[in-house]
N, C-alpha and C positions, 0 to 999 in steps of 0.2 A: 420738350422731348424727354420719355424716361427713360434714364441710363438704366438697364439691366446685363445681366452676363451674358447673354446675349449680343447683347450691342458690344462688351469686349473683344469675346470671341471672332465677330467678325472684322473685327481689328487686330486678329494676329493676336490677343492676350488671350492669357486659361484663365480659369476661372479662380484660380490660389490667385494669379496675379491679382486680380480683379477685389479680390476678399483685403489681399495687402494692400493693395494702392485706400481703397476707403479705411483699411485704419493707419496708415496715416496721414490719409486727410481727415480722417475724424467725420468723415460725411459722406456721401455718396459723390462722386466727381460729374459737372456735366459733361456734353459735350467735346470742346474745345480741352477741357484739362485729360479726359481720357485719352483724346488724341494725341494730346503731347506725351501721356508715359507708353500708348501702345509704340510712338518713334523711337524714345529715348531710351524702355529696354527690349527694344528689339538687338538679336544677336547684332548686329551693323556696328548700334552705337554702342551699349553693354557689354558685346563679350561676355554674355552669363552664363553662357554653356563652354565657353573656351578661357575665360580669364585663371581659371583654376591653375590651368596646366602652362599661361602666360607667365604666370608668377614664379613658375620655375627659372624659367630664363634668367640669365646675367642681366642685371639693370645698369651697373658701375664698372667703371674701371679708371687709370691713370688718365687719358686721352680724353676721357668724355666731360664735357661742359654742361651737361645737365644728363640726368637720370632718366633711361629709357620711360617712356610714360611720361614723363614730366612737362612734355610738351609738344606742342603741334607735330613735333620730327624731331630724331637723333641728333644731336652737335657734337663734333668731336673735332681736338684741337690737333692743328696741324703744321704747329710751329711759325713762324715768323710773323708772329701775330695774327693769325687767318684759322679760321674753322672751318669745316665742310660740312653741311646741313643736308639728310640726306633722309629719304623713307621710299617704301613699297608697300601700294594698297590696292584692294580685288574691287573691279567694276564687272564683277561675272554677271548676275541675274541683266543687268542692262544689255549688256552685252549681246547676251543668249537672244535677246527678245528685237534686239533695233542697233546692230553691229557696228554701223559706222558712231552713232552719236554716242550708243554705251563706251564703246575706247575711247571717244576724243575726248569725253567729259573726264574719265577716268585721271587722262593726260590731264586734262585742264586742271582736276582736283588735289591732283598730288603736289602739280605746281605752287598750288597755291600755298598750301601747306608748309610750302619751304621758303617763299614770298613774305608769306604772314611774318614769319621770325626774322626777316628783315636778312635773309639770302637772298643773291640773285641767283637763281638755277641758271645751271651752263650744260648740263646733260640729264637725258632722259634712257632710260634700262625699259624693259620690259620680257615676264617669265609665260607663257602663252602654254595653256591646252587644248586640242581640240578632239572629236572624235574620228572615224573612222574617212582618212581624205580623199577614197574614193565617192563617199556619199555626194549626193548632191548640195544636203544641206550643210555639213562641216566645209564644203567649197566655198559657200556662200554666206557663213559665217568669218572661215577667215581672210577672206577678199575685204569683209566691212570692214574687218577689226582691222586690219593692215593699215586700211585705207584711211581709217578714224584717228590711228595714232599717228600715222604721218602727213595727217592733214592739219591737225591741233599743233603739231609741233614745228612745222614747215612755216605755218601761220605764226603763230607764238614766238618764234625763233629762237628754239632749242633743238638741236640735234639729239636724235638718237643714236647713243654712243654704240650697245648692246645689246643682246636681250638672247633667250633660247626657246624652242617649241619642239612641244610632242604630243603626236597623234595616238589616243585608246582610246577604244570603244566606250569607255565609263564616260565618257567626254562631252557624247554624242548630245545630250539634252539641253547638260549643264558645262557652257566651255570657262574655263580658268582664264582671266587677262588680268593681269596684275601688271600696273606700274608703276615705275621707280622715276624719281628726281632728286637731284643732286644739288646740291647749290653753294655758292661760299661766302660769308662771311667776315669784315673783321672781327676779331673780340672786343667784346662791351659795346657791339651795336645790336645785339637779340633784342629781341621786341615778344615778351611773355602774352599768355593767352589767358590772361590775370585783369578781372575786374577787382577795382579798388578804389577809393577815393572817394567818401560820402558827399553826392551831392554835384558828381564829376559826369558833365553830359555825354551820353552814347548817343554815338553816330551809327546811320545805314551807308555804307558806302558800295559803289559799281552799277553794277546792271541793276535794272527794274524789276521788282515782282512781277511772276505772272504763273499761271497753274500746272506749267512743267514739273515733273520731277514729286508731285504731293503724295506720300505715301510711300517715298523712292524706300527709306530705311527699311519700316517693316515688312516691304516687297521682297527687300535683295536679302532676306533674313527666311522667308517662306521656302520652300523645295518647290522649286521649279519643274513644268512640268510641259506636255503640246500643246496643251490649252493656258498654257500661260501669255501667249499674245495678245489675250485679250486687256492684260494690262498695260500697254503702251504708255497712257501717261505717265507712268509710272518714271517712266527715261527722262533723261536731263536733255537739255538744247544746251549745246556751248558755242559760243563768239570767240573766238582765241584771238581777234582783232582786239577784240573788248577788255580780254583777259591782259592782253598786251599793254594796253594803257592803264589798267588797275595795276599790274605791276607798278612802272614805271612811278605812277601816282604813290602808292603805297610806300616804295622806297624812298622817296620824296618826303613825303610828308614824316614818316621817322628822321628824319637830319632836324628840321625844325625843334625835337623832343617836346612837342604837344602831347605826345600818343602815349597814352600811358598802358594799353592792351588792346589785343587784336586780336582776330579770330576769322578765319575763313566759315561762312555759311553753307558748311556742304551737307550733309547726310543730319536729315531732319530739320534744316534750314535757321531760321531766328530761334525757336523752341533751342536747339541742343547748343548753340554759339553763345545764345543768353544765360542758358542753365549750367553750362560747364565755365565759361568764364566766372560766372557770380560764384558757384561751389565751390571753385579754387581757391576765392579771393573772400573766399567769406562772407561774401553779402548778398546783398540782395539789386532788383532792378524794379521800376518801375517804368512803363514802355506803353506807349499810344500808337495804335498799327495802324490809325488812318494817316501817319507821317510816315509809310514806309511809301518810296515810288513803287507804283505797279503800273503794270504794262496791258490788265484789262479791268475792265469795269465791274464794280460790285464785288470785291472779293469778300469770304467770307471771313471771319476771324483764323480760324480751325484752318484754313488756307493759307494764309498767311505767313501762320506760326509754321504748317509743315512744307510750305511751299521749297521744291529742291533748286530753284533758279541759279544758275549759274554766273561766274565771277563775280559774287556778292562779299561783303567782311562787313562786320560788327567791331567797332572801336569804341574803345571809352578816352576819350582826351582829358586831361588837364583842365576845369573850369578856368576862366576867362582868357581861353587860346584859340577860341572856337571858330575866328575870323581866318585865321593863322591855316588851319585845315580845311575850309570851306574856301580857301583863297586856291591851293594846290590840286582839289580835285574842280575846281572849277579852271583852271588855268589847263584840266584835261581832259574837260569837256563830259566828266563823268560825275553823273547822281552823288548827290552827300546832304543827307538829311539825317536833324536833329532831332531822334525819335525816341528820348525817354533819359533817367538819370539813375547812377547809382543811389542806391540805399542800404540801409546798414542792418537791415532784420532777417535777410536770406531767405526772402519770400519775393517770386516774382510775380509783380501784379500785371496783366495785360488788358489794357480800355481800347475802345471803339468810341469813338464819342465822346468822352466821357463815361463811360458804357463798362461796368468790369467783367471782361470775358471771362478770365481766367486768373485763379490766385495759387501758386504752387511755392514749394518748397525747392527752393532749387539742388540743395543736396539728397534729396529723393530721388528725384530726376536720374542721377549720373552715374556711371562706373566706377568704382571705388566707395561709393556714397551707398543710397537706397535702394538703386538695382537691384534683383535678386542673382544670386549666383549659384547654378544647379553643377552637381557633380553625377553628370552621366554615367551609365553602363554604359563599359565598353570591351571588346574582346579584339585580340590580334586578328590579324586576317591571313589565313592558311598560307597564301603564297609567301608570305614571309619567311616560312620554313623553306620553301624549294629558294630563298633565294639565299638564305645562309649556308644549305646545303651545296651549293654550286662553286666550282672549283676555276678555275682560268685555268688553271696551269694544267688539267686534266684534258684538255681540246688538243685533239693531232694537230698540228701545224699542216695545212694545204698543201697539196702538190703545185696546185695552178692558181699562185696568189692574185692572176687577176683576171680571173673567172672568179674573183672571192671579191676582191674590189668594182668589177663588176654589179654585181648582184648588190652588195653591201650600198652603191650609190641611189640603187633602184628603192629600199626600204626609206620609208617617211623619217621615221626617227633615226 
């Protein structure tokens, strides 16, 4: 097949991308390697158009146990030996498109995020937008979403502690569900999302491959649109039964200290857990994708790497502990294959066969790394003025405060 800009293009990359990605690879990329940088700098995983203005943000402080960015989720210390692990992250485009499974996955995603670092999550947040709630379909959007996060979590067994929602018309296409999990820790049990150790085997562990979710990153990074249902596969499937035992398992298996890094397999799947673990940690991976479980027949390579299946993780253990881990998820009845090993030149090789798909640079790949990072135009938006202009204390106070309360229960927001 010839790779042309074209063939970019229709993977969400421009054609500047397309000109940088071949010089640094020094070649033309096939298949399989284009598809891993159209995931990995799509805005999802990247951040290329918003990391500029991320970097402003406070990263440090007294309380914090690791520096914002620095890993899977926030740790901040909360005295008597114990941390609280905590993050919020958007499942909009899913959402928009297949309501109940875009939120539950969302749920499932975040959880795991706080799992991976060897938290247990105890509570679940969520910040909700939608559009106009007389329409039919904002009714019909947030019925899924409702339904997606308190079925994940009901399942899961995490409560939902809190969350807020507002209805506007900008809503209407593209709805905002962002959520939040929470979890706690002792100190000096995190578990880093850190490849290391030359020669130290990685594991697949959780659910099985299958062709859910392929394409999920550079989807939920596209402008959504009425004809965007045509992309459904695009959506995750979650098992929060499944997610339940990968917990469990996961926590488990760190008391042992086999586990030397972890990684939740969500947004761009093995491709961005493989690429961002090794870029961390400095190295490299070497990976056989016909040792990953899958759950249908014939997958392709380019599937595999971007496949979004859910309650998956990516471990690199300890060499000669490997009984030690394979004993824990097998004692909970979930998948754990030994699909490939560190290496120390920070090139990830991916075989078939023996077969080499794909040979990438894994600090290319990543955010902070070889992403690109654009600095947008951008301009205020007019109501901004009317809304610094606006006074509280200039409103008469009511005659009939509840003819005011009245009315006031009847608005959405």
């Amino acid at each position: 097949m010839e790779i042309t800009v074209k063939t970019a293009k229709q993977l969400r990359l421009t054609e500047e991308e397309f000109e940088l990605i071949k010089e640094k690879l020094g070649r033309t990329p096939n298949f399989n390697e284009l598809c891993s940088f159209s995931a990995m700098w799509s805005e999802h995983c990247s951040y290329k158009n918003s990391i500029k203005w991320l970097k402003t943000l406070p990263r440090d402080g007294k309380r914090m146990l690791v520096k914002a960015g620095d890993e899977n989720a926030g740790l901040m210390d909360i005295g008597d030996g114990y941390g609280v692990v905590f993050k919020i992250e958007s499942h909009n485009h899913p959402s928009a498109i297949e309501p109940f499974q875009g939120a539950a996955t969302g749920v499932g995603g975040i959880h795991r995020d706080i799992f991976t670092m060897g938290a247990r999550p105890i509570a679940s947040l969520n910040s909700l937008r939608f559009g106009n709630l007389r329409e039919t379909k904002t009714q019909h959007l947030l019925a899924g979403v409702v339904k997606g996060i308190g079925h994940y979590g009901n399942c899961f067994g995490v409560p939902t502690v809190g969350g807020e929602i507002y209805f506007e018309q900008c809503y209407h296409t593209n709805p905002l569900v962002n959520a939040m999990s929470v979890g706690i820790l002792k100190e000096g049990g995190t578990i880093s999302a850190t490849a290391k150790g030359i020669g130290n085997p990685v594991f697949f562990v959780g659910s099985a491959t299958g062709k859910d979710g392929i394409g999920g990153a550079s989807f939920a990074s596209a402008d959504i649109t009425e004809e965007s249902t045509g992309e459904l596969p695009a959506v995750q499937v979650g098992d929060p039964f499944q997610e339940k035992k990968l917990l469990e398992a996961c926590l488990e298996v760190i008391k042992t200290g086999a586990v030397v890094g972890m990684q939740d397999m969500g947004a761009a799947g093995i491709i961005c857990s493989t690429s961002e673990m090794s870029a961390k940690g400095e190295v490299g991976m070497r990976i056989d994708l016909e040792k990953v479980p899958t759950r249908q027949q014939n997958m392709k390579a380019w599937e595999l790497l971007l496949s979004e299946s859910q309650e998956r993780m990516l471990m690199v253990v300890e060499k000669g502990r490997e009984k030690e881990v394979l004993a824990v998820f097998d004692k909970w009845d979930l998948p754990c294959s030994e699909i490939g090993e560190v290496t120390g030149d920070g090139i990830l090789r991916f075989y078939m066969h023996g077969q080499l798909e794909a040979e990438l640079p894994a600090y290319d790949l990543v955010l902070g790394g070889g992403a690109p990072v654009y600095a947008r135009e951008y301009k205020e938006p007019a109501y901004f003025e009317k809304i610094r202009a606006f006074d509280a204390s200039a409103i008469p106070v009511a005659d009939d405060l509840k003819a005011v309360a009245e009315k006031i229960i009847t608005i959405p927001n």
